[in-house]
C-alpha positions as CSV (number, residue, x, y, z in Angstrom):
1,X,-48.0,-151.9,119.7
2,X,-47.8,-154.8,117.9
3,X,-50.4,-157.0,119.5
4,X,-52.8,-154.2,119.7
5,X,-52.1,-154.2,116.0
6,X,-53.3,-157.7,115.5
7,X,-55.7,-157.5,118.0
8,X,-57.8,-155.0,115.4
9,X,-57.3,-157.2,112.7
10,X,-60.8,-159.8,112.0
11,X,-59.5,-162.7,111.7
12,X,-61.3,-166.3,110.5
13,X,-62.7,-168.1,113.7
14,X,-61.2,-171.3,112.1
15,X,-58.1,-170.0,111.8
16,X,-57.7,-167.5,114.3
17,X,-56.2,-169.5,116.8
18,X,-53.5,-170.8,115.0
19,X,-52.7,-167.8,113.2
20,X,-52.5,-166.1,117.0
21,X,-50.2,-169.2,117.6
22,X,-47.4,-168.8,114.8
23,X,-47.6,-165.0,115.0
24,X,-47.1,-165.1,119.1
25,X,-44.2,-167.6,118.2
26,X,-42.7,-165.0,116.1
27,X,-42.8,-162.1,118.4
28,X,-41.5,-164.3,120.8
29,X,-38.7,-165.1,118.5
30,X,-38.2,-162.0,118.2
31,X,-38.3,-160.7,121.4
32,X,-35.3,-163.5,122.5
33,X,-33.3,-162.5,119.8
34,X,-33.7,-158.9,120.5
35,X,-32.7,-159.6,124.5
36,X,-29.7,-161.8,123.4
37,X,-28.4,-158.8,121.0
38,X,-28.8,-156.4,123.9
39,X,-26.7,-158.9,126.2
40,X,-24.1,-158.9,124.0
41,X,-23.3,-155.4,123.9
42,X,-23.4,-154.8,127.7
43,X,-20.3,-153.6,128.9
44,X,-18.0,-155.3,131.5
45,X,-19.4,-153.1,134.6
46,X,-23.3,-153.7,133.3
47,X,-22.2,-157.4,133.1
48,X,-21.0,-157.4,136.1
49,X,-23.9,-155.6,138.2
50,X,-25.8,-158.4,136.9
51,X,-23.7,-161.3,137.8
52,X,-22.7,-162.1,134.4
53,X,-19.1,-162.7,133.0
54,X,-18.5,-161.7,128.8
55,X,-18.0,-165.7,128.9
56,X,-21.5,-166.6,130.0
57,X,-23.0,-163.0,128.1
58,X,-21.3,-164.8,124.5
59,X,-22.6,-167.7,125.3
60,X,-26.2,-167.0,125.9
61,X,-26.4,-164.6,122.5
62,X,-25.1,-167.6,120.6
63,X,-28.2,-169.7,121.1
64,X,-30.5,-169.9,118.6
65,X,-33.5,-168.3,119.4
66,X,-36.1,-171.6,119.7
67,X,-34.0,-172.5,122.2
68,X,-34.9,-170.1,125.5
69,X,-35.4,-171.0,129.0
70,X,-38.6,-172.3,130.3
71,X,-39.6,-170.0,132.3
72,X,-39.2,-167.1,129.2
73,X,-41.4,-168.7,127.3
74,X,-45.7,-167.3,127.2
75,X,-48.6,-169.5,127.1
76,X,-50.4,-167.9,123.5
């Protein structure tokens, strides 16, 4: 929903792409903190099916959300 939000919005061609930019980084930021609160309230059995300990689970919702893997991050 919320790209096809901003996707109806007119934007002005010289500043479209950088507003695309910051509000992509945003959702992004979002999105990776959303993922990392999720982690952290998986139980022991969910952390388990997925190979996880509550060590590495606390851990990974700590980070800040700028800093996610590589391979999580788009190309806006």
């Amino acid at each position: 929903m919320f790209p096809t939000v901003l996707a109806s919005v007119p934007l002005d061609p010289r500043v479209a792409g950088r507003r695309r930019t910051v509000l992509g980084r945003l959702a992004h930021a979002l999105a990776v903190s959303r993922e990392r609160s999720r982690l952290s309230r998986l139980d022991d059995r969910m952390l388990a099916d997925i190979g996880r300990s509550r060590a590495e689970a606390a851990r990974e919702a700590e980070r800040p959300v700028w800093d996610a893997p590589m391979h999580w991050r788009r190309n806006d």
